[in-house]
C-alpha positions as CSV (number, residue, x, y, z in Angstrom):
1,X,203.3,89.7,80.4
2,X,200.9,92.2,79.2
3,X,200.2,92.7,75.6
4,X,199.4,95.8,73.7
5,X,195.9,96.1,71.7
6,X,198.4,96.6,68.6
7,X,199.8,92.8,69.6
8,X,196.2,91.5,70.3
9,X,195.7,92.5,66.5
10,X,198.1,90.9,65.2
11,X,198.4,87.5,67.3
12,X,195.1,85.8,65.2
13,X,196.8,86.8,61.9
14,X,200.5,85.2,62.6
15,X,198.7,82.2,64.5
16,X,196.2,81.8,60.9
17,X,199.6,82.2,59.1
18,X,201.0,79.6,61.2
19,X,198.7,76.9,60.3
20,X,199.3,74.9,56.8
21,X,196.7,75.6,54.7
22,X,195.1,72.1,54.8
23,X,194.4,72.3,58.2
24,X,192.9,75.8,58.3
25,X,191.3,74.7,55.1
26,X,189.4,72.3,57.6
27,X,189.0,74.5,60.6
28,X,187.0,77.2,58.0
29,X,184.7,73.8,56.7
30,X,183.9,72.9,60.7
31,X,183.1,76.2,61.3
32,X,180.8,76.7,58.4
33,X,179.5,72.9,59.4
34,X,178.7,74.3,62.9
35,X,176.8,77.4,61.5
36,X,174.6,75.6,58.7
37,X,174.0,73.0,61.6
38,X,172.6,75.2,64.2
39,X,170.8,77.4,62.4
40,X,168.8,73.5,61.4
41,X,167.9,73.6,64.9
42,X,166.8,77.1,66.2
43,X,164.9,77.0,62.4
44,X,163.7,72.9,64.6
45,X,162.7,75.2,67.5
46,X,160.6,77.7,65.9
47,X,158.9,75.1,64.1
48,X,157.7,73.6,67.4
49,X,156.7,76.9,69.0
50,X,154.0,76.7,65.4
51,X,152.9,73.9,67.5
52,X,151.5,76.5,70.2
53,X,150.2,79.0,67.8
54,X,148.0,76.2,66.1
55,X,146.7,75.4,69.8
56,X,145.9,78.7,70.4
57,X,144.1,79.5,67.1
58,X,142.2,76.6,67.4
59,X,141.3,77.6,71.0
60,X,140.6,81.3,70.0
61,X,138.4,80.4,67.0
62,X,136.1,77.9,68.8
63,X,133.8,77.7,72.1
64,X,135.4,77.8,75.7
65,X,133.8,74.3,77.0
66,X,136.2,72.7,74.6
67,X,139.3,74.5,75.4
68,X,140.6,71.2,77.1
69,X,139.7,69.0,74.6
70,X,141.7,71.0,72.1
71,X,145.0,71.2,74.3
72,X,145.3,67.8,74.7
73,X,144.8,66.9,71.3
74,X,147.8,69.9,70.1
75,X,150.1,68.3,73.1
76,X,149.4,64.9,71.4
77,X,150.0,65.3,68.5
78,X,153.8,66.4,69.0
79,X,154.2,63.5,70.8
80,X,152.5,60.7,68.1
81,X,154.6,62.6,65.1
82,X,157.7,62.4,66.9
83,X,157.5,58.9,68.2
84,X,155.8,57.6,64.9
85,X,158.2,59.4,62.9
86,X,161.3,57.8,64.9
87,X,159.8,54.1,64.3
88,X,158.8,54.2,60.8
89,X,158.3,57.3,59.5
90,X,161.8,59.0,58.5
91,X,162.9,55.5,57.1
92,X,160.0,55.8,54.9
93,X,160.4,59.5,53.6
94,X,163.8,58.6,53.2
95,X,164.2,55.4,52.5
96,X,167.5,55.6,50.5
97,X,166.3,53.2,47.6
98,X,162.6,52.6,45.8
99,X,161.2,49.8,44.3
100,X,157.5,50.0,41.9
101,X,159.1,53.2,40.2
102,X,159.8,55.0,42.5
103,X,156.7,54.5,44.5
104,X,157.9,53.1,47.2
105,X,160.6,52.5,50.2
106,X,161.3,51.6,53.1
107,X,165.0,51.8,55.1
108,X,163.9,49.8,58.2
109,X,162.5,50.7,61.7
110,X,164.1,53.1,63.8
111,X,166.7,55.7,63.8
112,X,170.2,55.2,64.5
113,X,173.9,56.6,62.4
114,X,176.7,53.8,61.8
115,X,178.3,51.9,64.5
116,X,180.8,54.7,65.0
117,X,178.1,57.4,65.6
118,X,179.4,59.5,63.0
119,X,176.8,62.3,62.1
120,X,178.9,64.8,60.5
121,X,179.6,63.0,57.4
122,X,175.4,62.8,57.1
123,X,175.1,65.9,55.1
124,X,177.1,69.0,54.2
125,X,175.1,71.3,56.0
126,X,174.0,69.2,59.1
127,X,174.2,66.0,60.8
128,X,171.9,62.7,60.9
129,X,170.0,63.9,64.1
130,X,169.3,67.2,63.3
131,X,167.5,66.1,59.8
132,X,165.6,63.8,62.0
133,X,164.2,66.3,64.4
134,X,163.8,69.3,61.9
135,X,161.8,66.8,59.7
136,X,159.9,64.6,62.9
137,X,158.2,68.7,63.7
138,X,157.2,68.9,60.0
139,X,155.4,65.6,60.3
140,X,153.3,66.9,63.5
141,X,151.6,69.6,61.8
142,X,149.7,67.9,59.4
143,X,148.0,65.8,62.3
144,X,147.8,69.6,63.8
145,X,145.6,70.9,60.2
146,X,143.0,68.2,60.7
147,X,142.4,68.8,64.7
148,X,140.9,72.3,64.1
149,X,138.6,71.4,61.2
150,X,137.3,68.5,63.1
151,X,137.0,70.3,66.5
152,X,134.2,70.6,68.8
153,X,132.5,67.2,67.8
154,X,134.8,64.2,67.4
155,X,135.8,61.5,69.7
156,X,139.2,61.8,71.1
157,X,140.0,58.5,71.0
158,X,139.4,58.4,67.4
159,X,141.3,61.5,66.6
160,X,144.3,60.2,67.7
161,X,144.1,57.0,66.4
162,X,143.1,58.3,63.5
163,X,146.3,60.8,63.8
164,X,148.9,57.9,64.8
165,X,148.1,56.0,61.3
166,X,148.0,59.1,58.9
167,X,151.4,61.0,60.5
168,X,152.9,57.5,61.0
169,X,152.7,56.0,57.3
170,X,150.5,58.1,54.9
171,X,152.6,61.7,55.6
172,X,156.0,59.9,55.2
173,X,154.8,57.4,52.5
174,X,153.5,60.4,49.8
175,X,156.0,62.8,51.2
176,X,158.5,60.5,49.4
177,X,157.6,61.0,46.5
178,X,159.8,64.2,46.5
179,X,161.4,65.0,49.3
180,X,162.9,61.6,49.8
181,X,164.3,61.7,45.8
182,X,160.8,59.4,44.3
183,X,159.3,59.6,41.3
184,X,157.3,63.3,41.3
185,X,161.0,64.2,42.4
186,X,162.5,62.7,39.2
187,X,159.8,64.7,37.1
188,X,160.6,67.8,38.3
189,X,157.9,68.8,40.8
190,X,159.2,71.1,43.5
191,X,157.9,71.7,46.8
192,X,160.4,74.1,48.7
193,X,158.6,73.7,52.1
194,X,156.1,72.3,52.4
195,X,152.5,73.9,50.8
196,X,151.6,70.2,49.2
197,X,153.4,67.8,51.3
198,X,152.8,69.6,54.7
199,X,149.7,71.2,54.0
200,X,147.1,69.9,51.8
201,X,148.2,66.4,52.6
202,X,146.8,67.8,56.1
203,X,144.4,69.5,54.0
204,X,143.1,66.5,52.3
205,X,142.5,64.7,55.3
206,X,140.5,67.6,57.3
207,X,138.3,67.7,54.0
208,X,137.4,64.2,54.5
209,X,137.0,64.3,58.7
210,X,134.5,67.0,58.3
211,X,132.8,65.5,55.5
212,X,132.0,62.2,57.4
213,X,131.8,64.0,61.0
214,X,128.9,66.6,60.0
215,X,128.3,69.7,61.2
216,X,128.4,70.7,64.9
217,X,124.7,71.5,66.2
218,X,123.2,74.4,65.4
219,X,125.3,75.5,62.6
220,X,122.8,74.8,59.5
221,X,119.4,75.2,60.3
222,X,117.4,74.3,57.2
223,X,119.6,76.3,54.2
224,X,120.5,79.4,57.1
225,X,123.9,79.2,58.6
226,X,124.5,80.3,62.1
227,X,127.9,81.7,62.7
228,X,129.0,79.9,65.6
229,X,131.5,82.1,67.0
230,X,135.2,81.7,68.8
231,X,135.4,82.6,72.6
232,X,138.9,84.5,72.7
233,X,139.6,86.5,69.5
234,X,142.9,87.5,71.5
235,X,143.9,84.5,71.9
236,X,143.8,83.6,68.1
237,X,145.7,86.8,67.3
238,X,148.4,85.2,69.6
239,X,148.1,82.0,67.3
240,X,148.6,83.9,64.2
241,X,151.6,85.3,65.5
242,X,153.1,82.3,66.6
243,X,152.2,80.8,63.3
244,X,154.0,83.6,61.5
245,X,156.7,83.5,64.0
246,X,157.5,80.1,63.5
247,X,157.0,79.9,59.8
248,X,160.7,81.6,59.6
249,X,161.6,78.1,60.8
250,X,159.6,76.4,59.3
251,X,160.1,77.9,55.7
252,X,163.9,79.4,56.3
253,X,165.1,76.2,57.6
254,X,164.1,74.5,54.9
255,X,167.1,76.1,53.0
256,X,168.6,73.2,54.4
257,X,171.7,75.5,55.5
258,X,172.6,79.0,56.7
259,X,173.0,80.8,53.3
260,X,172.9,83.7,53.8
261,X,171.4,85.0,50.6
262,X,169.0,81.9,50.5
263,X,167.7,82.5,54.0
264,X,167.5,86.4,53.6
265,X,165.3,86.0,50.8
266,X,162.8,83.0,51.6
267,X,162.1,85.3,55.2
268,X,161.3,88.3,52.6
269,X,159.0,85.8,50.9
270,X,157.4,84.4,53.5
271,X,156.8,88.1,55.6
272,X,155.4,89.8,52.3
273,X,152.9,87.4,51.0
274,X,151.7,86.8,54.7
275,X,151.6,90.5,54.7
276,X,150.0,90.8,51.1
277,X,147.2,87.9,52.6
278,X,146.2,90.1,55.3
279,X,145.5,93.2,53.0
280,X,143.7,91.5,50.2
281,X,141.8,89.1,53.0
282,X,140.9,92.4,54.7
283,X,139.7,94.1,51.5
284,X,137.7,91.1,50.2
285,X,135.6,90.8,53.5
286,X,135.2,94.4,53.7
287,X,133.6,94.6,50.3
288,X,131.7,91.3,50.3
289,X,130.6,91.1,54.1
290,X,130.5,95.0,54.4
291,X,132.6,95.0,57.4
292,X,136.3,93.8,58.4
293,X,136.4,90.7,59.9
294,X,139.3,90.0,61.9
295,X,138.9,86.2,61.6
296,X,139.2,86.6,58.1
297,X,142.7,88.6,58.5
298,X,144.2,86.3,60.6
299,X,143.4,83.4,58.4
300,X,144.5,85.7,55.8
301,X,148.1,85.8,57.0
302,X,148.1,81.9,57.5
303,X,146.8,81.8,53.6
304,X,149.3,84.0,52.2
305,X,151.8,82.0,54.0
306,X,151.0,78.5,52.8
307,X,150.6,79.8,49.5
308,X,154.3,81.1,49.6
309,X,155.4,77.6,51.2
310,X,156.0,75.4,48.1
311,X,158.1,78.7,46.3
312,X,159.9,80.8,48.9
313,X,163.2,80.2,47.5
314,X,162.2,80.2,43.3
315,X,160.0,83.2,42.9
316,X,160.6,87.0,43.0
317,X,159.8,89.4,45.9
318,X,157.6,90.9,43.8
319,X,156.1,88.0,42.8
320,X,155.4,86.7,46.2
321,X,153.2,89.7,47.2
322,X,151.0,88.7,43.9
323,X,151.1,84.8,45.8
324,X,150.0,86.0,48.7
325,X,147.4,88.8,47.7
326,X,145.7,85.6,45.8
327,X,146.2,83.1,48.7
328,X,144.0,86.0,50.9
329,X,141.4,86.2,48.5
330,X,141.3,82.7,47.7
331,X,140.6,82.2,51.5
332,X,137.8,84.1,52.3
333,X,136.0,82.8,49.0
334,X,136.7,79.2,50.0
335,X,135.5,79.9,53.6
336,X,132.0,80.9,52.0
337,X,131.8,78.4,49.3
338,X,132.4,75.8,52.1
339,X,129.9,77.1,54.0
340,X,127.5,77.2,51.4
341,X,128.0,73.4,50.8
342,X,127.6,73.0,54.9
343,X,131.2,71.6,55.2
344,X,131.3,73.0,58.8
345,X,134.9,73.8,59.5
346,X,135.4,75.9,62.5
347,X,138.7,77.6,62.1
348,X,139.0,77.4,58.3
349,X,141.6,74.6,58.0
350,X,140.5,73.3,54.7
351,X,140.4,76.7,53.5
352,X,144.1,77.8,54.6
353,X,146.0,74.5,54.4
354,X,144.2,72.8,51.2
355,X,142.6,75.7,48.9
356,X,145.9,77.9,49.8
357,X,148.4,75.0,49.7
358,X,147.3,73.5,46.2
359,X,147.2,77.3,44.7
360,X,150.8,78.1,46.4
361,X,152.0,74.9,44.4
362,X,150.7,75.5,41.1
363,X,152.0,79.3,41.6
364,X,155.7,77.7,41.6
365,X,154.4,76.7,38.1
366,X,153.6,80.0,37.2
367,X,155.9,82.1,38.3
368,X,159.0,80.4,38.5
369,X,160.4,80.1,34.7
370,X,162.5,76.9,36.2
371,X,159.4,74.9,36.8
372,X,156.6,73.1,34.5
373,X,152.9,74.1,35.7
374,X,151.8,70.8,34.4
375,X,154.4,69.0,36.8
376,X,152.7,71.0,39.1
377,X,149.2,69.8,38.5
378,X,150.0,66.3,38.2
379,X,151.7,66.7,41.8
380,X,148.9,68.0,43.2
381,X,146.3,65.6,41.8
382,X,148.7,62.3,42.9
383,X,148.6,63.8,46.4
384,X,145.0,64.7,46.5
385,X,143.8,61.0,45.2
386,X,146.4,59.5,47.3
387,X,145.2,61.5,50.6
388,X,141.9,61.8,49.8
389,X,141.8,57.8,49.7
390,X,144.2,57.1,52.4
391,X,142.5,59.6,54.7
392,X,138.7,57.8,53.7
393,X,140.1,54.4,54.6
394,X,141.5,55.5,57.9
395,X,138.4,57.8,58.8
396,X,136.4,55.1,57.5
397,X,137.2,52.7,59.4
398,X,137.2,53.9,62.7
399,X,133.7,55.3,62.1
400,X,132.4,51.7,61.5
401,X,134.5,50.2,64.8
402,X,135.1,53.0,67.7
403,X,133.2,55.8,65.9
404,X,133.9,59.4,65.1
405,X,131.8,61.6,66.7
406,X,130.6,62.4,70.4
407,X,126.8,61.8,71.4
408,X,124.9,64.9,70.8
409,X,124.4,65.5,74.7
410,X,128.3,65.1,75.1
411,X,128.7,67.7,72.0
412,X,126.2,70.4,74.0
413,X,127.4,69.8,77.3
414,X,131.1,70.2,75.9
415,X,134.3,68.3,75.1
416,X,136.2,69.0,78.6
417,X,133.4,67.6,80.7
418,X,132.3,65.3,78.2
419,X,135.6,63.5,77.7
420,X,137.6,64.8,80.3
421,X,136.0,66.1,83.5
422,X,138.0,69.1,83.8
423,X,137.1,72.9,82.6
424,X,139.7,75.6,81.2
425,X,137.9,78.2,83.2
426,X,136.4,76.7,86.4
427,X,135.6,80.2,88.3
428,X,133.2,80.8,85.3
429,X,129.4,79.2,85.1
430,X,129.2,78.8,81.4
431,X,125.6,78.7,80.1
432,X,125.3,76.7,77.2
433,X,122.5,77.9,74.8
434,X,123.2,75.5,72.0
C-alpha cells in the first residue's frame, strides 16, 4: 500500500496520540537522556584532541632535537591519567563520603556500576562511564601543563614518575575539595571548569619543576637572557588551535548536559575572552617589545581561555571579554617577570596555566554577584599550599633518588638521541650551537 505525504504527516501524530502518556512521558526522558549523554562524550573527544594541540605547542615552541622526547612524554601522559585515574583516582575525587571535614575520601580502587550494570540511573544527564572518561581526560592535562615548562632538560624517567604520583593522588585528592562535594564546595567556592583545579594545580607543580630543574644552557648568561627560540612556529599555531578547538569540550562539556542555553553561552565565553586575550596580548607586546610577537598571541589565546575556565557559565558576555583582555595582559607581564627572576619556562606554562588560572578564579569573585571573592582567595591559596607542597615532596624526592635533570652533554646533544636514539627529522644534519 502506498501512502500519501498528507498520511506520512499524520501517522507520528495518531501513533504519539496512541501512546498513554506515562509511557511517552518516558520515551521524551530517554530521548533527552540520550542527547545530554552524547553530547558528554563528543565534549570527552574534543578534550583528548587538547591532548595533541598541547604536543604540538610544546613541539613548536621549543628546539627540533627534542621533538621526540616531547611526543612521548604527551602520548604518556594520556595513558598514566587514564589508567591512574581508573585505579584510584575517580574514587578519590568522588569518593561519595568524607571524613577530617571534609578533607578527605576515598570510595575504593577501581571502577565498576552495581552488579546489574545499570548506568543510566548514575546521573540525570549521563551515565557512570561517561563521567568516568569525560573526567579521566581532565586529569591528563595537568600532567600535560608541567611537561612543557620542564622541557628540554629533565629526565624522562623522572617525568613520568613524577607525573604517575601527582595525576594519580594529588589531582584527584585536592580536586575534591569541590568537585567531588568537600569542604571549599560547602563554602561556596566555584570552579565551573577547571582554571584552579585543572590549571594551576598543573600550574603549581610546573612552578616548582622549573624551580628545582634550572635553566636550560645558555639561557642566562650572567643577568642577560638569551631568547632561546622554538623550531616550528607553524606548528604551535596548530597547537593553539587545537587548544581552542578542544576547549569547547573541555569547557561546554562541563555543563554537565546538553542545555541548550547553558552550552550556547559558556562557547560565547570561552570564544570571546580567547579572542579578547589575543588582542590585548598583541597590544601589550607591541607597545612594550616594540614589535608583535606571535608567541605572545598564541599564548595569549590560551590565557584568555583559562582565565574564562573557572566562570564560563556565571559571568556576562561582556564581562568575559574584560576576563580575557586581563588574562592577555596578565600573560605577557608574567612571561617577563619570570624571566627576570631566571625561572626558565620554555612555552610559558606557568604563565598561562598558573598566573591566568588563579586570576580567572578570583574574576568569578568579581564579576559574578552569586559568588564571594574571599571564597575565592581562600580557594586559591588551599590549592596553591596544598600543590605547592605536594608537588616539592614529589619533585623532591626523585631529585635526591633517580634525579631530575639530564647530564649537560645529554641536554646539548639533545633529548631524542640522548634518551632515545631516534631523531624527528633524520634527512636533516642539525648543528647544535648551544
Amino acid at each position: 500500500m502506498q501512502l500519501s505525504r498528507k498520511s506520512l504527516f499524520i501517522l507520528p501524530l495518531l501513533l504519539a496520540a496512541a501512546v498513554p502518556a506515562p509511557a511517552a512521558a518516558q520515551t521524551a526522558a530517554d530521548a533527552i537522556f540520550t542527547v545530554n549523554n552524547t553530547w558528554m562524550l563528543v565534549a570527552t573527544l574534543l578534550v583528548f584532541i587538547m591532548h595533541l594541540g598541547f604536543s604540538t605547542l610544546e613541539i613548536g615552541l621549543t628546539r627540533s632535537k627534542n621533538t621526540v622526547n616531547i611526543l612521548f612524554k604527551n602520548v604518556s601522559i594520556i595513558a598514566i591519567g587514564l589508567l591512574t585515574y581508573a585505579i584510584v583516582g575517580f574514587n578519590l575525587m568522588y569518593p561519595g563520603e568524607f571524613s577530617l571535614g571534609g578533607l578527605f575520601g576515598f570510595a575504593g580502587f577501581g571502577v565498576g556500576t552495581d552488579a546489574a550494570g545499570l548506568t543510566a540511573e548514575y546521573s540525570e544527564g549521563y551515565t557512570y562511564w561517561t563521567d568516568f572518561i569525560f573526567q579521566g581526560m581532565f586529569a591528563a592535562t595537568a600532567a600535560t601543563i608541567v611537561s612543557g615548562a620542564v622541557a628540554e632538560r629533565i629526565k624522562l624517567a623522572s617525568f613520568l614518575l613524577f607525573a604517575t604520583l601527582y595525576v594519580g593522588l594529588v589531582y584527584p585528592f585536592v580536586g575534591s575539595w569541590k568537585w567531588g562535594g568537600g569542604w571549599l564546595d560547602e563554602m561556596g567556592f566555584y570552579d565551573f571548569a577547571g582554571s584552579t583545579l585543572v590549571h594551576s594545580v598543573g600550574g603549581w607543580a610546573a612552578l616548582v619543576g622549573v624551580f628545582l630543574l634550572g635553566p636550560r644552557l645558555g639561557k642566562y648568561i650572567k643577568d642577560e637572557i638569551h631568547p632561546i627560540p622554538g623550531h616550528n612556529i607553524p606548528l604551535a599555531a596548530i597547537g593553539m588551535f587545537l587548544l581552542w578547538f578542544g576547549w569547547f569540550g573541555f569547557n561546554g562539556g562541563s555543563v554537565l548536559s546538553a542545555d541548550p542555553g547553558l552550552v550556547s553561552l559558556v562557547f560565547v565565553t570561552t570564544c570571546l575572552a580567547a579572542s579578547a586575550g589575543i588582542i590585548s596580548a598583541m597590544l601589550t607586546t607591541w607597545t612594550v617589545h616594540k614589535r608583535p610577537d606571535i608567541s605572545m598571541v598564541l599564548n595569549g589565546a590560551l590565557a584568555g581561555l583559562v582565565g574564562i575556565t573557572a566562570g564560563a557559565d556565571v559571568v556576562s558576555v561582556m564581562d568575559s571579554v574584560l576576563i580575557g583582555g586581563v588574562a592577555g595582559v596578565l600573560v605577557v607581564f608574567s612571561v617577563m617577570f619570570f624571566d627576570r627572576i631566571k625561572m626558565d619556562d620554555p612555552v610559558g606554562a606557568i604563565s598561562v596555566h598558573l598566573t591566568c588560572g588563579v586570576w580567572g578564579t578570583l574574576a568569578v569573585g568579581i564579576f559574578s554577584a552569586d559568588h564571594s571573592f574571599v571564597t575565592q582567595l581562600i580557594g586559591v591559596l588551599a590549592y596553591g599550599a596544598t600543590c605547592l607542597v605536594a608537588a616539592g615532596i614529589i619533585f623532591g624526592t626523585i631529585k635526591a633518588t633517580l634525579g631530575l635533570r639530564v647530564s649537560e652533554m645529554d641536554e646539548r646533544r639533545g633529548l631524542d638521541l640522548a634518551e632515545h636514539n631516534m631523531e624527528a627529522y633524520p634527512d636533516y644534519q642539525i648543528m647544535v650551537t648551544r
